[in-house]
C-alpha positions as CSV (number, residue, x, y, z in Angstrom):
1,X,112.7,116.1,106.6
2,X,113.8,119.8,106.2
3,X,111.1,122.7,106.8
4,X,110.5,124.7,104.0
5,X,108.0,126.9,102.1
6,X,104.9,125.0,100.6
7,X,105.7,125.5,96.8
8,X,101.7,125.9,96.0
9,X,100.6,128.1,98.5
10,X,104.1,129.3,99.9
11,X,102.8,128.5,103.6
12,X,106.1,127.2,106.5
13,X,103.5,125.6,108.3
14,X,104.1,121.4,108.0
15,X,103.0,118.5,109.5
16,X,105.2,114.9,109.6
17,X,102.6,112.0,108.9
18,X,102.4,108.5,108.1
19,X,100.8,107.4,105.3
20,X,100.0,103.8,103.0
21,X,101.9,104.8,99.3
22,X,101.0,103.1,96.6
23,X,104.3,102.7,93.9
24,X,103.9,101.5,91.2
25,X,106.2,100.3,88.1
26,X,105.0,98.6,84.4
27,X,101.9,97.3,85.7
28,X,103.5,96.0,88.8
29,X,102.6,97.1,92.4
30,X,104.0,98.0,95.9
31,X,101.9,99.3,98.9
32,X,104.1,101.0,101.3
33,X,102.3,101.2,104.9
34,X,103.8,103.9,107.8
35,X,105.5,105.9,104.9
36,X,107.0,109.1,106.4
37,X,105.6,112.0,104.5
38,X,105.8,116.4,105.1
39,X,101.8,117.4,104.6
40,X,101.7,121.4,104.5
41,X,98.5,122.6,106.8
42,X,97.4,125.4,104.7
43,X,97.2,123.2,101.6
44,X,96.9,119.9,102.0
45,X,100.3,119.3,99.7
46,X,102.3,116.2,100.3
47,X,105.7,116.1,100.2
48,X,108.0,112.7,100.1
49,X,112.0,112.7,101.1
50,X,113.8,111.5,98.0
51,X,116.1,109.3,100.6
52,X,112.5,107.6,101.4
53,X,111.1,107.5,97.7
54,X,114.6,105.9,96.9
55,X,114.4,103.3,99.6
56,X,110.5,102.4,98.3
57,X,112.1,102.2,94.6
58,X,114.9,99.7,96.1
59,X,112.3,97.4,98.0
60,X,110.6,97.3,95.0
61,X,113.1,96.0,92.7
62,X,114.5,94.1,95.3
63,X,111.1,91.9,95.9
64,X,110.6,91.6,92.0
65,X,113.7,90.0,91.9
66,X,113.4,87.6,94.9
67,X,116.1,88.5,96.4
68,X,113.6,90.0,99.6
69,X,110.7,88.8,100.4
70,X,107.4,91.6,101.2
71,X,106.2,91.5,104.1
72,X,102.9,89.9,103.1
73,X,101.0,89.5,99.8
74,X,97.3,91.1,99.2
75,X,94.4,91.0,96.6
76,X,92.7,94.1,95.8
77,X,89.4,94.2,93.5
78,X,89.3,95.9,90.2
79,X,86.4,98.5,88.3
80,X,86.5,99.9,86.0
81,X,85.2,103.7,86.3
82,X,83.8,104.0,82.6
């Protein structure tokens, strides 16, 4: 990923992580583990690569479809906040 300014706090001062991202689509879901993400230091603001967020859109699709298969299948719980 390029280095550039931090469009909240204008800091040049990034980090490359990996992170779990959650996409999700009408009501369906796709976790994404060891997604490459820019984190600025000063802020905390996380920023994605379109070329990866593209990629995660394709998968998605792509497994709805059944023409890949995910890796594995999970259950999550569910509650409400209210």
């Amino acid at each position: 990923m390029s280095r550039v300014q931090c469009n909240c706090c204008g800091s040049d001062q990034h980090e490359e992580r990996r992170i779990e991202y959650l996409y999700s689509r009408g009501g369906e879901y796709l976790l994404v583990p060891n997604t490459p993400v820019e984190v600025c230091l000063n802020c905390g603001m996380v920023y994605y690569d379109a070329t990866v967020l593209k990629e995660i859109e394709r998968r998605f699709f792509a497994i709805h479809a059944k023409s890949e298969e995910p890796d594995r299948y999970i259950n999550m719980p569910e509650k409400s906040y209210a």
